[in-house]
Structures are given as C-alpha cells and as structure tokens.
N, C-alpha and C positions, 0 to 999 in steps of 0.2 A: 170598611164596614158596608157601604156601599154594593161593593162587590160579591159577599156573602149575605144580605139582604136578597140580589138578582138572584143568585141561584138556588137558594131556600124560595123563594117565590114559583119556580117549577112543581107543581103539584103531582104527586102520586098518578099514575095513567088510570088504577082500577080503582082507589078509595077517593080521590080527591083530596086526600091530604096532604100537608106540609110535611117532609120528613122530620120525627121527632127530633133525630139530632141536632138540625139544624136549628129547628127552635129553641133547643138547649141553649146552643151557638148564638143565635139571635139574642136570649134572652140576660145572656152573661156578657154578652157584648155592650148590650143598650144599655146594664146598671152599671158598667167599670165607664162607659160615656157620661152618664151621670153623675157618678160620685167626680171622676175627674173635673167635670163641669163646675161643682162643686167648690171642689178645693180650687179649683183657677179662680173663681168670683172670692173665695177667700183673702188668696194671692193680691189679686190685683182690680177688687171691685172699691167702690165709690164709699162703702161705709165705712164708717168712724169708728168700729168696734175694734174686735179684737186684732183685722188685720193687719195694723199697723205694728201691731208684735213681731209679725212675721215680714213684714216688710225689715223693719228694723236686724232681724237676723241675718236675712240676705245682706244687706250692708254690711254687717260685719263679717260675713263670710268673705263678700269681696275685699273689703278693705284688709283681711289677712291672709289671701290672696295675692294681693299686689307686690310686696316684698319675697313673698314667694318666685315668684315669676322670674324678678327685676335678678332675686338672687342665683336663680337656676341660669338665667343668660350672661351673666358676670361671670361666674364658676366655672360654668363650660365651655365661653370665649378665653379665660382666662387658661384653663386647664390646657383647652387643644391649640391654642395659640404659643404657650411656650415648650411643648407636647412638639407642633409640628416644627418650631425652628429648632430644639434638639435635633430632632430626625435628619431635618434638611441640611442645618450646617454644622451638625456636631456629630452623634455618634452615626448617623445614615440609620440606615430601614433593617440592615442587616452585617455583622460583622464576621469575619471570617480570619478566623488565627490559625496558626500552626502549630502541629501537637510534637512530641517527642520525637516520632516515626517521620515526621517528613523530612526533617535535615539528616537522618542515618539512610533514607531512603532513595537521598536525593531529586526530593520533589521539592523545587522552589516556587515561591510568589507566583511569578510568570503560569507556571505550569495552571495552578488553581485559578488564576485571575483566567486563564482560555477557558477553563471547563466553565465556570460559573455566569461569564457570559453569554454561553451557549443557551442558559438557561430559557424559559419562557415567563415573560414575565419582568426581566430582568432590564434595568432603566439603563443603570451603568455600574460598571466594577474602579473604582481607583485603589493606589496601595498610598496605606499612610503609616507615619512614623510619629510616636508620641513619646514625648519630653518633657523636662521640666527645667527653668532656667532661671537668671534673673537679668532683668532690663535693666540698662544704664542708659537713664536719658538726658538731654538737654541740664534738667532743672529738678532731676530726682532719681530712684531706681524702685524697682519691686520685683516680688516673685510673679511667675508666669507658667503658665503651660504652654510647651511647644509642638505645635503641629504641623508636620512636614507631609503634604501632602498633592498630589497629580494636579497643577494649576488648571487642567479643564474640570476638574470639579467645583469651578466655581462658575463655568459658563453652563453646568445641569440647569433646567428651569426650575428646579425645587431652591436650587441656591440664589438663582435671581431676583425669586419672588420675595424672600424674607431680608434679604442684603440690600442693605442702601451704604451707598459710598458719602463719606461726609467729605471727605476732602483727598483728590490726587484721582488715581484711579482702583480697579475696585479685580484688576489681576494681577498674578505677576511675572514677567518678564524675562526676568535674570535670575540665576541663582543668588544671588544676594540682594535680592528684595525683599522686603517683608511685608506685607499688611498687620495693622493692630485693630481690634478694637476700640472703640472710641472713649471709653471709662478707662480701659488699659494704656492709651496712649497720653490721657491727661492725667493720672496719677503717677507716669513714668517723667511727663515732660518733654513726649515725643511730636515733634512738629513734621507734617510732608514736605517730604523733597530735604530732608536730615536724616544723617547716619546716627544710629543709635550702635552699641557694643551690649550683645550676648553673649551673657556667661553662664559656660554649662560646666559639669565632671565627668572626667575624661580619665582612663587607667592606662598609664604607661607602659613601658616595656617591660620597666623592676617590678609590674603590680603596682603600682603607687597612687593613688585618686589623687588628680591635681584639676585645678580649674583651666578652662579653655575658653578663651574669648576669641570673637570676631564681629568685624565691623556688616553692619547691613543698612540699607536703604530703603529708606519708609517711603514707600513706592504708595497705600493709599490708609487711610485711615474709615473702617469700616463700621458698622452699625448692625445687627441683629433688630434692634427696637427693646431686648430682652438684657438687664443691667451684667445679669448672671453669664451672661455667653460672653458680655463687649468686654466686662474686666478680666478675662482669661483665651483672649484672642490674641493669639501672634501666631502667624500663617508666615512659614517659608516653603520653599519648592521642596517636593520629594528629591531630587538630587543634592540638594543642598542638606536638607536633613539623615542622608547616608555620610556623607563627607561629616557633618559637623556634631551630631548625635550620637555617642558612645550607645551598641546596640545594648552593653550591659545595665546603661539605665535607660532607656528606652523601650518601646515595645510595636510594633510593627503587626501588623495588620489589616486585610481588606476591607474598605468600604462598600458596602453594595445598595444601591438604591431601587425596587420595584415600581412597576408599577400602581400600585394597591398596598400601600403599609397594614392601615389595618383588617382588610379583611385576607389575603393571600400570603402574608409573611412567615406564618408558622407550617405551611404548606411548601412554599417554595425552599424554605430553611432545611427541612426533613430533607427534599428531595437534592439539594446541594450536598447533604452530609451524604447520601447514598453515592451519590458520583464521587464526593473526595475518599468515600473510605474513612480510614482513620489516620490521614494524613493532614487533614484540615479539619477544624470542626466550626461548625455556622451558628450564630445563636441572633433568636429575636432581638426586634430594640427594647421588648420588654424584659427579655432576660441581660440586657448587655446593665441595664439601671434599674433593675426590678424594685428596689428600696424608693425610687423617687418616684416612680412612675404608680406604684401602687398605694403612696400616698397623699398622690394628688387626687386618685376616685375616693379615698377614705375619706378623706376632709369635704371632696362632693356630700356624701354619704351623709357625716356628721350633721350638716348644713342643713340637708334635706329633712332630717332624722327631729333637728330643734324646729323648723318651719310648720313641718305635718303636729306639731303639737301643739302650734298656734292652731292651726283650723281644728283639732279634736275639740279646744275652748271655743272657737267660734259655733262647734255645733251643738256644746252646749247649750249655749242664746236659743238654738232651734229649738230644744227639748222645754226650756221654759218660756218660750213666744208660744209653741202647742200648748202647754199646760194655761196660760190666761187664754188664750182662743177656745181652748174648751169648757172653761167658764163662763167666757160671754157667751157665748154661742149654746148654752142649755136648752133655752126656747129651742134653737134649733133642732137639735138633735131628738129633745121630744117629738116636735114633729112630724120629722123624719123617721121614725122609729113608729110613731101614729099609722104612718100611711105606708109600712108595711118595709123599710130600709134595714137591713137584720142589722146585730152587734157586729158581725164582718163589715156589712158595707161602710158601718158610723166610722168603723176602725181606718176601714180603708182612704176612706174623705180625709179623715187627718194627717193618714200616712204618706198621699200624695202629693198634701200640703206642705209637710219637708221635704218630700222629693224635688216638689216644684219652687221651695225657697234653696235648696240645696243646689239645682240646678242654675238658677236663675243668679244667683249668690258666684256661684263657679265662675260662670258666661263674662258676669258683669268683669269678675276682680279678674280673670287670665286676661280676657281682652286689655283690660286699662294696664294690668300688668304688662303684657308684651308691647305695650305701646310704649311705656317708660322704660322696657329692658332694650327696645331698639334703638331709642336714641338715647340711652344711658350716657354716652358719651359726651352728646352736648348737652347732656346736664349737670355730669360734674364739669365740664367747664364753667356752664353758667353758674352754680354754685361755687367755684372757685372765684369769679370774676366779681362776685356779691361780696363774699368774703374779703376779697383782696383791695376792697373799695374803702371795707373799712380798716383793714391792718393797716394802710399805706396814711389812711388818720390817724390811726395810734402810733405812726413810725414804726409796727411791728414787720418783721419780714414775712417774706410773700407766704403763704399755703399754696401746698400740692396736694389734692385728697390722693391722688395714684401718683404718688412718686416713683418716679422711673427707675429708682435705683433697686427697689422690691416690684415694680408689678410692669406691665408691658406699657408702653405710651400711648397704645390704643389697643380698648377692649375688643377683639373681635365681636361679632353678634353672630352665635348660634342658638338655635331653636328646636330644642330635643322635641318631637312631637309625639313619639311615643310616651315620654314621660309626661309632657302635658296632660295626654289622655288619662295617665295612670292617676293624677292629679283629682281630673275632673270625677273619674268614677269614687277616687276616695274620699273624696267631699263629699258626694252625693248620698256613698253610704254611709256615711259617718254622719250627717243630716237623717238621714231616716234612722238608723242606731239609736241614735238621741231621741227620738220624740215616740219611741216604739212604745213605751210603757202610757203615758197619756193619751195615747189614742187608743190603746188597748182597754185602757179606764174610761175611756169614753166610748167605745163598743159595752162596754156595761154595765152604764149606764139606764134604770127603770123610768121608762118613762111617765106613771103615775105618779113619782116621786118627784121628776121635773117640773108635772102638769101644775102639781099644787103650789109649786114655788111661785105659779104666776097665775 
C-alpha cells in the first residue's frame, strides 16, 4: 500500500492534481485496511464481548483438524509403504509376458530381456517363474507361492532397502537354496540352516498330474516388514525354478524395474511394447494389480471424504460465533455506519472475521496435526506401553494397536503438501460459506434502529 501511496503522490505536471484513479486505488485500499483492522481486533483484541465466540470456532476448527492431518499421514505412509515394497520385491515397476506369436516366431526371454534393457530409463531386467506349492517343514506345512527368480535381483537397491534378513543370509547361492519369508517360515516350521521338501504338480509322460517333491536349504529367512508379502515368500533361483516348476502350472515372465515408477512407467511401457511388437506385451505395476492398487486411493478418498465433514460442522461454529458477534457488537456497527462505513463494508468486517478465524483455525490444527502425524509412531508406542502396563495387571495379554500381521511395523511419514494446501483453502472457504448470511444481515442493518436500542 505503501508503494501505491509513493506513486499516486506524483502529481499531474499541468493541473496539480492526484490522478483520479489512483485516488479510487488509494481510497478502496485504506477502507479494506480498515475493515480488516477491524475484524483482527475482533479476532484477537482484549474484550470480553462477543470475540471469544470466535476464538472458540477457531479451536474447533483446529481441533478437527488435527485427526485430519494425523489421518492423511497414516494413509499415505501406509498406502506408499506397502505400494513401494509390492513394486520393489514382488511384482517390479514393470512386467513383461509373452504373447502367442513369440514361441511360433521364435522369439525367446533372452531376446526381449536384450531389447528392454536397451531401454532409457530402465534400472534392470530379471526373468522370473511363478508357482504354487506346498511347504513341508520341520513342525508343520502350508500352501505357498513360488518364485523363481535372477538371484541378483535381490542385490537391486530397491530390494535392499525394503529386505531385512532375520536370520542366515538374505541371497542365494546354490540352486537349492531357498529363502522364506518370516510369517511363511514360522507357520511352515522352517528353521535356517534346514532342509525343508517342496511339493509342486508335475504332468508326466501319459499326461497324468502327479506331485513332485524335492529337498531345499533354507539358506536365509527374510522380512518385507509387510505380514501380506512375508507369508507368501519362498524365493528359489531361476535355474532351479525351470528344472522344478512344471511351465504348465507356472507362468514366466520379465521383471523390469525403472528408474521413476510413478511418474515414467506408462511412458517407458508404451515404448517397450513398440520395440517388442507383438511378441511381448509390457504392462504397468498398476495394470499388473489394478484391483489392489486402486483400492487403496479409494479408501484414501473415503477417509478424506468423512474427515472434510467434520470441518463443514466445525464451520458451522463459524456461522453462529458470527451470528452472537453481530449481536454484541450493534453499538458497533451503528457507529460505524454513523461515520459513513456502507452495508458492504459492515458486511465485509464480519466476512474477514471468518476468514481470519478460518484461517487461523487451519494454521493452528495442520501445524499440531503434523506434529502428531510425524511422530505418530512413538505414540502409538507410547500408547501401547500405557495400555500394556495395565493388561500385564489384569493378566490380560499384551495389545498391538498396528499389528504387524495387517499393517507395516513402521508407518512411514509422508506429507502430501499439495493436499494440505487443498485442506487449508477448504477450511477457509468453508468458514466464510458459513458466516455469509450474518454478515450480510449485518450489512443491513438501520442504524437509527440500533441508535435507539442504546
């Protein structure tokens, strides 16, 4: 304002006057200075009157706010955390099968695995073989999926970062080594450094489906951190998975991993399917499990969809904190209206008083929200440790609030800030929404009818 004040201060060279517009400018400047003056000393001035309505709204703005927040960094830690260890150690970034035409054409694995690593972009290509068995261990058996797959794809840095080795080592070595999962190896009864026996079906020479075992060495017992990945983990070598996996129940396929999943996958996918023709076809990670993957932003969505309903009530509070503030505040507006403030500006005064409890309401509850969505983690701990103080007096057994058999052992913390923003402005107009009608009854508002009340 300042700055348009200096340059309307230039006066006309032949009349000496002020240019009219700028006076406009000046003049629509100094009363929106005002009325917001205004409405701040409403906000957050020293009387007893009516502002403490409005104080009280901001509070509860924030205060439904806060689970907001808490809930949007749970969600999306939760979502891109079991999100990225699918990617990294289960379906990859990109999968690449073989169609009709490539075994009449004789285009084999080999050939597609050259082209696709040419690519740009392209992290690394392995070939894998998928199965289904059952484990016979130690002290029990179950069903399993088997994955035979390029033992350097567990030295990728995508696979390092999500893989923790619980016990042995965390590659494998020999064709008849295995790795397990760590839920898959205690409901099996597999211990490291023991042979377990794998039973797959296998069709003979007369056509006959019979079963086929052999023995393997539980060379390490592995960890995802994710219950859904570790109880469906048994990892043999791609050699070992051609020799021991009947191709007619199996299915064989490239892994490919980029650099960039989600923003270059559907680009670099296209451009893979152009080189192989229609001898291979390439499909996203979100076309390889579209059904899992598109109901994990649904349930985002849901979340968001019940939370945004808590703040439309919260700005209700706005609409009737305005409504007693423009009751006490009569004298006022009389006055104001005296000394020449139109029904716009009255209107305006109270408009920027939800804005500014709208705002300030936002400020307060994201900030305390993201402070409790960042160490989310040690506080459900601590609230487990509380809880668990008292089961262990009632002989009750322990509480888990994230049991690791449905949720990850540790939340990630991410922080959408895009949608925080989208947050802040929905508050804000959702705050002024609400209070739009009493401020507008307060723009008119007679002031000799005020006058008389006092």
């Amino acid at each position: 304002m300042s700055a348009l004040i200096l340059i309307c201060s230039v006066k006309n060279s032949v009349s000496g006057d002020i240019n009219p517009r700028c006076k406009t400018a000046m003049s629509f400047l100094h009363t929106v200075k005002s009325e917001f003056f205004i409405a701040f000393r409403y906000l957050f001035g020293r009387s007893n009157k009516g502002e403490r309505y409005l104080l009280a709204a901001a509070a509860g703005i924030a205060l439904s706010l806060i689970p907001i927040m808490v809930t949007l960094i749970v969600t999306d830690g939760m979502i891109q955390g079991i999100t990225e260890r699918f990617l990294e150690l289960g379906t990859g970034h990109i999968q690449v099968r073989p169609s009709r035409n490539a075994s009449a054409m004789g285009f084999k694995s080999e050939d597609a695995e050259f082209v696709v690593k040419k690519r740009d972009g392209v992290r690394g290509v392995w070939k894998e073989i998928d199965g289904v068995g059952i484990i016979l261990g130690l002290h029990g058996k179950t069903g399993t999926g088997i994955r035979a797959i390029d033992p350097s794809f567990w030295e990728d840095e995508g696979s390092r970062k999500y893989l923790d080795v619980i016990a042995g080592e965390g590659a494998i070595k020999n064709d008849n080594d295995v790795l397990l999962g760590s839920s898959l190896a205690k409901k099996a009864g597999a211990e490291i450094a023991k042979t377990i026996r794998i039973m797959t079906l296998r069709t003979n020479e007369d056509g006959k489906t019979i079963p086929h075992a052999e023995l393997f060495y539980v060379r390490g017992i592995i960890s995802s951190g994710y219950h859904e990945i570790d109880a469906n983990c048994c990892v043999i070598s791609y050699n070992a998975g051609k020799k021991f996996l009947d191709p007619e129940y199996s299915d064989s396929y490239l892994v490919v991993k980029i650099d960039d999943p989600y923003l270059h996958a559907e680009q670099i996918t296209q451009n893979i399917n152009k080189d192989l023709r229609d001898y291979f076809r390439a499909r996203t990670w979100q076309q390889v499990k579209p059904a899992q993957y598109s109901s994990y932003e649904t349930t985002r969505q849901i979340l968001l969809f019940i939370m945004a309903l808590i703040v439309l009530i919260a700005a209700v509070n706005v609409s009737s904190a305005t409504s007693m503030l423009v009751i006490e505040r009569e004298r006022d507006i009389a006055v104001l209206k005296t000394c020449g403030l139109s029904p716009a500006g009255i209107s305006a005064v109270f408009l920027l008083g939800s804005f500014l409890t709208g705002l300030s309401g936002a400020v307060l509850g994201i900030t305390l929200g993201l402070l409790c969505g960042i160490h989310i983690n040690q506080i459900i701990h601590g609230i487990e440790s509380v809880i668990n103080i008292f089961t262990e007096i009632l002989n009750a057994g322990s509480v888990r609030l994230l049991d690791p058999e449905y949720y990850l052992q540790s939340i990630p913390i991410i922080i959408d800030w895009k949608t925080v923003f989208i947050i802040v402005i929905f508050t804000v107009i959702c705050s002024i929404t609400a209070s739009a009608f009493p401020s507008f009854r307060a723009g008119r508002m007679k002031p000799v009818e005020l006058l008389r009340k006092y």
